[in-house]
N, C-alpha and C positions, 0 to 999 in steps of 0.2 A: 414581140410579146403577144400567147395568145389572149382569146378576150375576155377569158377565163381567169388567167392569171389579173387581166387590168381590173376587172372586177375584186379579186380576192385580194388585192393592191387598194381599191377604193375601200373596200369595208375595213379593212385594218389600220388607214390612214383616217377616217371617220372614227373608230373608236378611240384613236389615241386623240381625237379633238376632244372628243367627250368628257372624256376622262379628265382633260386639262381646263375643260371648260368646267365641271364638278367641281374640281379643285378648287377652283377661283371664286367658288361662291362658299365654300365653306366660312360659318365664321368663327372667327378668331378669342376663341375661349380664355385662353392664356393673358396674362399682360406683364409688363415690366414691374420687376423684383426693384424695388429701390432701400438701400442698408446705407447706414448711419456707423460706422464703427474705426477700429484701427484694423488697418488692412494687415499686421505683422500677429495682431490678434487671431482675424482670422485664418491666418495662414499655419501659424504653430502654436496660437493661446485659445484664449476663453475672450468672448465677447461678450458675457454679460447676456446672453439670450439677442442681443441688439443684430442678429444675422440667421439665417435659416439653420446654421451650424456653425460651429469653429473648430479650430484645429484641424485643418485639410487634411495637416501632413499623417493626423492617426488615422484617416478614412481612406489611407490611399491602400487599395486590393492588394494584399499577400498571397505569397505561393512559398511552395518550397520543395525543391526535385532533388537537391544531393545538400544534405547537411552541413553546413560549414563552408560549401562553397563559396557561396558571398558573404561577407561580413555586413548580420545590420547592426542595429543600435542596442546599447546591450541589455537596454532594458524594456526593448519588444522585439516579443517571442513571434518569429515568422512561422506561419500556419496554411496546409491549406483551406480554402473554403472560406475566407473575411474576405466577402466581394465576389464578384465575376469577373471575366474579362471577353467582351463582346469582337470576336475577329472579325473585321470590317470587310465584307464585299464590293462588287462593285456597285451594287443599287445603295449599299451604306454611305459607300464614299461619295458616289455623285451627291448622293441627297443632301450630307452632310457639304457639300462644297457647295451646295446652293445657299445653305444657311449662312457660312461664314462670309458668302460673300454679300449677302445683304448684312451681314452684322458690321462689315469691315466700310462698305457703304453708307454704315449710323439709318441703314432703313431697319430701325430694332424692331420695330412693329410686322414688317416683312418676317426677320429670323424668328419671330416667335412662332408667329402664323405658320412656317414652313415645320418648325421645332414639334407643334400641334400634328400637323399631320402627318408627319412622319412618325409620330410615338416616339421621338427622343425625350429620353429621360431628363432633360436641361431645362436651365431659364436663363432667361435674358436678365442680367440684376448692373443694375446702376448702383454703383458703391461708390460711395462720399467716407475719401477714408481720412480719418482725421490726424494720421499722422502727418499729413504732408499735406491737407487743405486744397488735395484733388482728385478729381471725376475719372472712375475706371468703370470701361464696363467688361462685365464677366460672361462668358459661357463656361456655366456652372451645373453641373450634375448634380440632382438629386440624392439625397440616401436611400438607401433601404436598411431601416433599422433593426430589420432581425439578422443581420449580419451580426455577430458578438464574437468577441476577444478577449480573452482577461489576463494576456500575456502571463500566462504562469503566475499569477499575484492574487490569486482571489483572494484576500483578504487586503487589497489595497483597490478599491476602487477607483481611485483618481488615475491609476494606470491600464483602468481598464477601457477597451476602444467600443464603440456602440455606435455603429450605422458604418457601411461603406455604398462602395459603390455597385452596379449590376453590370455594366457597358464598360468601368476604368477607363475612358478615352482622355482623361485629362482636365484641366484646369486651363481657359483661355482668358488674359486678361489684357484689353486695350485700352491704351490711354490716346483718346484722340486729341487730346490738347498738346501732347508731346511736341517739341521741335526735334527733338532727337532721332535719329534715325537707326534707333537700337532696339534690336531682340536679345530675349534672354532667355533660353531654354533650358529647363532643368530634367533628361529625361531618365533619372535613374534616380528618382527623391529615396526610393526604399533604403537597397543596398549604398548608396553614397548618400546618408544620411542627413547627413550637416548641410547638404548643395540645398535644400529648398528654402532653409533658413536665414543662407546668405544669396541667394537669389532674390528673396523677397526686396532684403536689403537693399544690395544693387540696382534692383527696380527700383525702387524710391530715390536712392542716393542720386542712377542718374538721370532719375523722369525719363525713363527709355518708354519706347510706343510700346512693347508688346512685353510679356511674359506669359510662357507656356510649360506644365507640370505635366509630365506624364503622368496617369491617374493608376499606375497596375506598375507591382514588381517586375525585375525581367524573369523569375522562374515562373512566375503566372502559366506561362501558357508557350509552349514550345512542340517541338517539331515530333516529340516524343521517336527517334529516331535515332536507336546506338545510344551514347552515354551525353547526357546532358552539355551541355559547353553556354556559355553566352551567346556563341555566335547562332545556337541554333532553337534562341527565344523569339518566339512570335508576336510576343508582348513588349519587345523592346523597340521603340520606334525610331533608334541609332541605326540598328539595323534592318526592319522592315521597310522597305520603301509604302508599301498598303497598309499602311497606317494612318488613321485618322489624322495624329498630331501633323504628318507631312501634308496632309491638305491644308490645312492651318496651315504651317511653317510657308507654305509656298504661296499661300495667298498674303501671307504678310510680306512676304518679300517684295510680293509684286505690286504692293498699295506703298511699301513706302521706296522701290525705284521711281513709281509713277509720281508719289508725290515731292520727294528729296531732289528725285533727279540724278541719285547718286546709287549705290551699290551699299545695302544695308550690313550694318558693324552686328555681326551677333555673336552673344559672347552667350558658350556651354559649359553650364559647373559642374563640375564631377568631383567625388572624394575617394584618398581611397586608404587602403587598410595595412593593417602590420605584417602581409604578405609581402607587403613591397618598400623594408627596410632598407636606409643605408642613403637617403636620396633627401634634399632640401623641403623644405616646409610644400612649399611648390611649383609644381611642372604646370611651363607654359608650354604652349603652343599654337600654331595659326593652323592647327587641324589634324594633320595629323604628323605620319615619320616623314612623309613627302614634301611637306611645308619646310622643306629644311632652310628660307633665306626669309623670316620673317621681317615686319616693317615693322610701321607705326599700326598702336598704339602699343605696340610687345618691344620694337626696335624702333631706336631714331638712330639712322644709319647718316643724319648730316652733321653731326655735331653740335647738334642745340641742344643734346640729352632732353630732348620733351618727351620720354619715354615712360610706360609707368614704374621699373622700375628706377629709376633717374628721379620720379616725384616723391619715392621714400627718404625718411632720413637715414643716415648708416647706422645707429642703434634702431629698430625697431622698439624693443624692451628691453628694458633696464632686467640685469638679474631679478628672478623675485618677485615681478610686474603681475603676474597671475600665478598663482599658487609658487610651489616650488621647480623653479627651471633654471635653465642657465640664459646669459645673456643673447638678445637674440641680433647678429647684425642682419644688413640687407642681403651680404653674400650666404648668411645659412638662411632667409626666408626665401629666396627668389632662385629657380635655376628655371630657363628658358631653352627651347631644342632649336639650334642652330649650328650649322657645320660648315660656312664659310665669313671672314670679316669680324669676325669677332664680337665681343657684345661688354661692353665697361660701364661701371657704374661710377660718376664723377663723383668724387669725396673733395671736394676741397684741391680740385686739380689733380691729385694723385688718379689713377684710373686703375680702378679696381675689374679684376675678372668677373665676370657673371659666369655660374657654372654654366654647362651644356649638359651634363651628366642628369639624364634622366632615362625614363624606361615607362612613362604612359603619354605619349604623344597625340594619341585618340587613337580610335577605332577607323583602319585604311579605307574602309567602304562605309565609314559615318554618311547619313544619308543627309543630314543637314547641310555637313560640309559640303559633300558633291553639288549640294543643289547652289548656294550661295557662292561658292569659287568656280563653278561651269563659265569655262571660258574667261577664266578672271587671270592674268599675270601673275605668276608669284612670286615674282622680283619688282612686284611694284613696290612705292613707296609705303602703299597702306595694306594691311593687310584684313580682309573684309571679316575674316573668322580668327574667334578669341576662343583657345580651348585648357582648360584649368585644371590643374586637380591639386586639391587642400588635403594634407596628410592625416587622417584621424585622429590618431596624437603625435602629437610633433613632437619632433625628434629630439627638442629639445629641453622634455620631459623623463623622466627614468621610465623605459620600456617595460612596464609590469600591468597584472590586472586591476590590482590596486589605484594605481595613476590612472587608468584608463576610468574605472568606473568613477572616482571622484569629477573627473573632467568632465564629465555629462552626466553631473548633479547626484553622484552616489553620498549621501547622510553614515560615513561609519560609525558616528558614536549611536545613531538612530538604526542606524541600518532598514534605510529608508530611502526613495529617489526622492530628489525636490524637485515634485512635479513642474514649480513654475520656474526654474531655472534648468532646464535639461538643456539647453546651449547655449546659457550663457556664456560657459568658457571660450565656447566653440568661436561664438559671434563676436566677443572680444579682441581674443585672436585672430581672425580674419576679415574683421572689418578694415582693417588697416588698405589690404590692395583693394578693396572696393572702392576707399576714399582716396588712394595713389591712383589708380584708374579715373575716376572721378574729375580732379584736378588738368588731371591731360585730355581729355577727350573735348573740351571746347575748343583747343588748339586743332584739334583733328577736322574737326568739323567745318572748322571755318577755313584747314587748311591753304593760309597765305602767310606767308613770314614777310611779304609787302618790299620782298625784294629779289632780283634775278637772280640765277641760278651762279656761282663762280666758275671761272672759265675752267673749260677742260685744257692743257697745255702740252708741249708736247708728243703729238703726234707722231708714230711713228710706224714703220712696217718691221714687223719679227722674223716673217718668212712667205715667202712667195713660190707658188706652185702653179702647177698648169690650172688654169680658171679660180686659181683661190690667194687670198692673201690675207694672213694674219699679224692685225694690226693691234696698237696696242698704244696709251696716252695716259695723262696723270690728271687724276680724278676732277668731277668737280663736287660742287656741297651745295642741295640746296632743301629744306623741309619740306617743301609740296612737290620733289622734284618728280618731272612724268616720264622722259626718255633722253638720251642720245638721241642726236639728229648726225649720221655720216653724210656728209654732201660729196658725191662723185660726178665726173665728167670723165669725158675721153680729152678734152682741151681746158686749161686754166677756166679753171672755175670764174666766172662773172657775175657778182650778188646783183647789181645793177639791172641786169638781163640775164634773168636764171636762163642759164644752160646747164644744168645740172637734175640728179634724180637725187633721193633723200632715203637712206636708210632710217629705220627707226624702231622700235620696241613693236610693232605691228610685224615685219621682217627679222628681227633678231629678237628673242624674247628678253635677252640678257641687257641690252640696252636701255631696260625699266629699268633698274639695277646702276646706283648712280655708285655703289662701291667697286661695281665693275668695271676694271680698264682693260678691254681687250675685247676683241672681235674678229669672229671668222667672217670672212668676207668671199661667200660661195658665188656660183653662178657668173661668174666675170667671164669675161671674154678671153681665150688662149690669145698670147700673142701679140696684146695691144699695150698700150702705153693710158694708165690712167691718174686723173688729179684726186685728189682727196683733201675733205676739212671736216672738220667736229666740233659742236657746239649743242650745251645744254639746252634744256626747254623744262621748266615747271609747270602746274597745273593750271596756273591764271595766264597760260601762253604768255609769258617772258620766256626772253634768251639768253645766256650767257654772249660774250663774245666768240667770232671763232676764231677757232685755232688757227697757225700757220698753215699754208698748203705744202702736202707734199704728192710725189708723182712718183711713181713705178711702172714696170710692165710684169706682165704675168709672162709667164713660159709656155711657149708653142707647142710644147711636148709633156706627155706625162712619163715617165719612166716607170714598168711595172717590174723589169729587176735588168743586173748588168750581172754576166761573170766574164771569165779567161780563164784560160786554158794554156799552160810551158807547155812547149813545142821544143822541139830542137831546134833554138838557134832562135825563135821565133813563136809568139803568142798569138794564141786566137783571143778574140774579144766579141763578146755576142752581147747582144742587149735587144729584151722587148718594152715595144712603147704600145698602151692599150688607147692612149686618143694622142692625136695633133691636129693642131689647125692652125693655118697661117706661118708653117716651120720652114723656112727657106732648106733648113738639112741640119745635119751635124759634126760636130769638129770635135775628134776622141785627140784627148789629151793623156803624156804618159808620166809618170811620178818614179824616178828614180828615188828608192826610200831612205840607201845609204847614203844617197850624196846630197840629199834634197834638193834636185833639181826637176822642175816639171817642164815640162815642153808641149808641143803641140806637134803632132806625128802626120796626122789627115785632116783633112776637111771635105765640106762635099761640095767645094770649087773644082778640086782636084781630082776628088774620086765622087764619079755619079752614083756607087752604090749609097752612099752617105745621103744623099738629095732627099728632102721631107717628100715621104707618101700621102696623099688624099684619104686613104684607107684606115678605119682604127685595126687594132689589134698586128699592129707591122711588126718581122723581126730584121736586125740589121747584124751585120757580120763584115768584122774586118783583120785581118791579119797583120802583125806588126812584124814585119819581115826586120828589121832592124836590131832586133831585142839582142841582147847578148847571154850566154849563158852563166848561169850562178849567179845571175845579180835580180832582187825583189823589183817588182815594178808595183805599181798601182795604177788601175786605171780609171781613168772619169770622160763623158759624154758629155758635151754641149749643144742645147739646139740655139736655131737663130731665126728671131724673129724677122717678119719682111720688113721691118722698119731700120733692122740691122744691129740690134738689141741683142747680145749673146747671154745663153744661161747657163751656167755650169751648176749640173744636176749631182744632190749630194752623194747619191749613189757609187761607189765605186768598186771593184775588184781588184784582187791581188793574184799577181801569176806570176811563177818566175822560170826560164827554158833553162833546160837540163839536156845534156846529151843521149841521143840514141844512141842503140849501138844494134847491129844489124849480128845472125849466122848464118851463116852460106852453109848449105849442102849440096853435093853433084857425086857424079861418078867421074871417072876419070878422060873420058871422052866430054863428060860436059854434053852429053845427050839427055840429062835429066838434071833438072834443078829445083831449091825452093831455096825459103830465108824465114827467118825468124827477129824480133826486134824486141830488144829488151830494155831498160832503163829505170831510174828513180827521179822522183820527182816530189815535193816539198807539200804539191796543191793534192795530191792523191791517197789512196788509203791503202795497206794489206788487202790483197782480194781481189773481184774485179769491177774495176771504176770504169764504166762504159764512156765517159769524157775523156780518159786516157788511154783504155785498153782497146783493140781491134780483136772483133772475129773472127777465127779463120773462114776460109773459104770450104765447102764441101769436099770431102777427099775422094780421090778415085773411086769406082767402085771396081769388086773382081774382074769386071770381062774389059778392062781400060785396055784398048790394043799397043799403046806405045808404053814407052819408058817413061815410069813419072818415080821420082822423092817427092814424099808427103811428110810435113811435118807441123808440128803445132805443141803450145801450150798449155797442160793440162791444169784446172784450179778447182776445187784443191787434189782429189784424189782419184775421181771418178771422171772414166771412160764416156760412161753411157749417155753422157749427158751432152750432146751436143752445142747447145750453148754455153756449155762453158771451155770451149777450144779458144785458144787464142791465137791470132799472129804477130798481136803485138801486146805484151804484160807491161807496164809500167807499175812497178810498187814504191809504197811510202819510203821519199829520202831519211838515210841509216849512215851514219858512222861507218866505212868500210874497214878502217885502222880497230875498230872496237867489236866488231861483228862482221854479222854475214849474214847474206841470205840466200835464199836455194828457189831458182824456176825448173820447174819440171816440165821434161817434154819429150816427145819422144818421133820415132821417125818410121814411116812405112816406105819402104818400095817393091817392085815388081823387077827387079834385078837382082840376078841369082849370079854368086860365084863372080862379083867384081868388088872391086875397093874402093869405098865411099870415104869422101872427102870433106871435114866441115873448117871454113873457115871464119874469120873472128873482123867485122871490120877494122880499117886501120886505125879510124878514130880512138879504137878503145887503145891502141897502142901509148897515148899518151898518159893514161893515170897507169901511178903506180901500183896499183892493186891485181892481183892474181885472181885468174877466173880459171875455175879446176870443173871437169865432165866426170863426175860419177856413174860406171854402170850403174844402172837400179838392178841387173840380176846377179852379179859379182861382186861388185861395192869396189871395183877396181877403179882407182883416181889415177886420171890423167892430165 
């Protein structure tokens, strides 16, 4: 570096002291906000003045880019301009990750100070909310009350909205007293309406650490690129990863792995609309279509139903329970996304189906999810992400406007909203899985059912291949269950003196998965002889017992294909193998089909071409000179391992030898010769089968000085084509009693003025069928 540069290095490493040195003496203007109220007040009521604001959910920023797109609430009118939405850079976002992490460190006095000089619109507010008789602290945004709304109502002011926000970054609320190690993010309060209301809920019901509101619609603010979609909203923090709420989201994740020690439960409320008819009150999920083998707290997959839906009763509501509907059981409120093992709800022993049949599983590139399941099993027992959606109006209400607008507080004899019941329907109705939830998550938590896992039994192999074996055993049950443990050896396993290596959910992901019985068993050794056992393991390290031992060998050989080829009299038999290791050679066996008898023809004692190669990618060839004609064979290869282990590979082919039959042509001195070879065969096709058929050889040319006959088979019609000459045609076996068929061919020589002679081998003397020579230029049969 010149000295120029170390200079212009020194003053700009000096100024950023400065700067930071500045910093640290400013003072701290700001102080903590401390509120007195009911925290469900402030979330979607009136508090009475007793808070800087109330009712979040009318200050959260509206947009609006294609009309009717998203469905909100029917009695506010989405607009642009109620609010801003501040797209966070990266000087927004670091600064803003300084703040949360001293708010999430309880150093509140830090995030104010920080809040101060960075010009965020927020405070720091210690809320004592008195529904629940505990301390939440908030990063909470400011209004700006020339924001106005009057939702299409001006002559109703209680439905009019007054103050939003400038930034919409959201609503952060910690409860550091929690023992729970739950988030609850709600980031679509606009268009999924109802999710803020019973989020709030949720947060209280189950003293979860965190809840966080997106503060801004998703039409807020997009990509304005081509025609609007969801996916291409800037202001939806599902899918922006450079979203403020994701600096949040990911500092909470990591204050309560640091402080649980475990891998945080967070559960995303979503609602959704009469676009998407036809489907259960609601879709779970553990994230998104990919989550398809959810656990606990969505599945109990060991049979203790500690599930939430397992914590409902099977009526939900009685007929008639909230206005007019019909009766609700647990199988029309609950449908769950899962596609293997099934999912029952215990009634009194009977086991009822849980449907699968749903259609919002979340959004694939959700950025909450990605962050929370990175690296997470998703055949574990628990499953770390909760993702919901509550059906606007349930399905089991009459689908009309009329139902719709009563349900979120429409007055028809008034014709009027009631302002202080606009969800109570809503919240009625689905407080139910908040409090089914509820019930099971101290089981989760404490995850021990205080006993080991039951044995897996059973042990067995399904099928063994060159370095693989697929194995396969009868389950075991346990509610904290962690993995399958496969114990191998190449010698009888010894618990006493492990000689043995350990498969586990680390190496097979499916062996998190205690409904799974079966396992590929890759990377083994070709050729050897090895022991196996299996035995449970749950999360308080207990074992089940293990299994019986059993032993196999793998095969020395892979087989990448076999065929054969009818010969006259005699089958060719070819096979490639792309790896061996440790293959002493192979022993081709032959399957008579009629008579069902198999034998063994060679081996490679007897024949060295058979002897295993060092080399992959080998081909092997062998002739079964013994074959007889017209009868089916099948054929199958065996290699052998050096321990002396045989494998019969499942691969085989079918071939069965047909007779040739030869034509001589000469003159009559027999100074000039050639032949031709024709035949049918069972394994071949019409046309030319290069397995069956031969090329001719090049034919004279003019200046040849001796006496030659040339002849060949033409296919189909044309001359010109030299590769299609044949000297030997086999076509597809035909009926010769019921048909016929015609080879064409023809004959050149340079003998003028002698008498050419073609003869028929003798073989063909034996069938009784007639072989007739047509000129082609007379049509004269001979």
């Amino acid at each position: 570096m010149s000295s120029l540069k170390r200079k212009s290095l020194y003053i700009e490493l000096r100024a950023v002291f400065l700067i930071i040195m500045t910093a640290g003496l400013i003072t701290c203007l700001a102080s903590l906000v401390e509120e007195t109220a009911s925290f469900r007040d402030f979330m979607y009521g009136d508090t009475d003045e007793a808070t800087a604001y109330d009712n979040f959910y009318s200050r959260i920023v509206s947009g609006i880019v294609i009309e009717d797109y998203n469905q909100y609430a029917p009695w506010e009118i989405q607009s642009n301009g109620f609010g801003n939405f501040r797209r966070a850079g990266w000087t927004d976002r670091h600064r803003w990750n300084l703040v949360v992490e001293s708010f999430l460190n309880q150093d509140f006095n830090q995030a104010i100070d920080l809040i101060s000089q960075f010009d965020f619109p927020y405070d720091v507010v210690k809320f004592n909310d008195t529904d629940t008789e505990r301390t939440y602290y908030l990063l909470r945004e400011r209004l700006n009350m020339e924001h106005f709304c009057d939702n299409g109502l001006p002559d109703h002011p209680e439905m009019h909205q007054q103050g939003s926000f400038d930034y919409g970054w959201g609503l952060y609320v910690y409860n550091p007293d929690s023992e729970n190690p739950i988030i609850v993010t709600t980031p679509h309060p606009k268009d999924d309406f109802i999710t803020l209301t019973i989020s709030s809920i949720a947060f209280q019901k189950w003293d979860a650490r965190y809840l966080m509101v997106a503060g801004a619609g998703r039409e807020v603010d997009w990509t304005e690129e081509g025609n609007y979609t969801n996916a291409k909203s800037l202001s939806d923090p599902t899918r922006v990863e450079h979203h403020v709420y994701n600096v949040f989201y990911k500092e909470a994740c990591s204050e309560i792995r640091s402080s649980f020690g475990r891998r945080e439960f967070s559960a995303q409320i979503h609602s959704f609309d009469y676009t998407h008819m036809g489907y259960n009150n609601l879709q779970i999920s553990a994230g998104n279509w990919s989550q398809n083998y959810p656990g606990l707290p969505i599945r109990d997959l060991s049979g203790n139903f500690l599930d939430i839906v397992n914590a409902a009763p099977y009526v939900i509501f009685e007929e008639n329970t909230i206005g007019i509907h019909e009766e609700v059981l647990v199988t029309d409120y609950y449908s769950v996304h899962y596609s293997t093992h099934g999912m029952n709800y215990n009634n009194d022993g009977e086991l009822l189906e849980i449907s699968n049949n749903i259609n919002l599983p979340g959004f694939g590139r959700n950025r909450q999810v990605a962050h929370t399941l990175h690296q997470w099993n998703r055949f574990d027992a628990f499953s770390p992400f909760f993702h919901i959606e509550m059906e606007e109006l349930p399905s089991s209400y009459e689908q009309n406007m009329e139902t719709y607008n009563w349900f979120y507080g429409f007055d028809a004899e008034e014709e009027v909203w009631d302002h202080e019941n606009l969800f109570a329907n809503a919240i009625t109705y689905y407080t139910p899985w908040v409090e089914h939830m509820a019930e099971v998550l101290p089981h989760l938590f404490e995850f021990d059912d205080g006993v080991p896992p039951s044995n897996p039994a059973n042990l067995r192999t399904t099928d063994i291949s060159y370095g693989r074996n697929i194995i396969a055993w009868n389950r075991s049950h346990s509610y904290n269950f962690e993995t399958y443990e496969i114990l191998y050896a190449l010698e009888p396993i010894d618990i006493e003196e492990p000689n043995y290596n350990v498969l586990n959910r680390h190496n097979i992901a499916t062996l998190a998965g205690q409904a799974y019985t079966s396992a590929n068993l890759d990377n083994l050794a070709p050729g050897l002889n090895y022991y196996l056992r299996i035995r449970a393991k749950d999360y308080q390290g207990d074992y089940s017992d293990l299994s019986d031992q059993i032993d196999f060998h793998t095969t020395p050989a892979r087989l990448a294909s076999i065929d054969a080829y009818g010969r006259d009299s005699e089958v060719d038999v070819e096979w490639f193998v792309d790896s061996q290791k440790n293959n002493r050679g192979f022993t081709v066996y032959r399957y008579d089909v009629e008579q069902e008898i198999m034998e063994e023809i060679a081996d490679f004692d007897s024949d060295s071409t058979l002897v295993g190669q060092p080399e992959v990618n080998a081909e092997y060839h062998y002739t079964d000179t013994t074959a007889e004609n017209g009868v089916l064979y099948e054929y199958l290869v065996a290699s052998n391992s050096l321990s002396g282990e045989e494998f019969l590979h499942r691969m085989d082919a079918a071939a069965s030898p047909e007779p040739i039959y030869s034509l001589y042509f000469s003159n009559l001195e027999l100074t000039a010769r050639d032949s031709l070879e024709f035949g049918m065969n069972r394994g071949t096709f019409d046309g030319i089968d290069f397995d069956y058929d031969n090329l001719k050889r090049e034919q004279p040319d003019e200046d040849y000085e001796h006496d030659y006959i040339y002849t060949d088979f033409y296919y189909p019609t044309e001359w010109q084509q030299p590769s299609t000459l044949l000297q030997r045609n086999i076509e597809r076996y035909f009926n010769a009693h019921e048909t016929y068929k015609t080879w064409k061919l023809r004959v050149k020589t340079n003998i003028h003025d002698q008498v050419l002679t073609i003869d028929l081998s003798e073989s063909y003397q034996e069938r009784a069928e007639s072989l007739y020579l047509i000129c082609d230029h007379t049509d004269q049969l001979y």
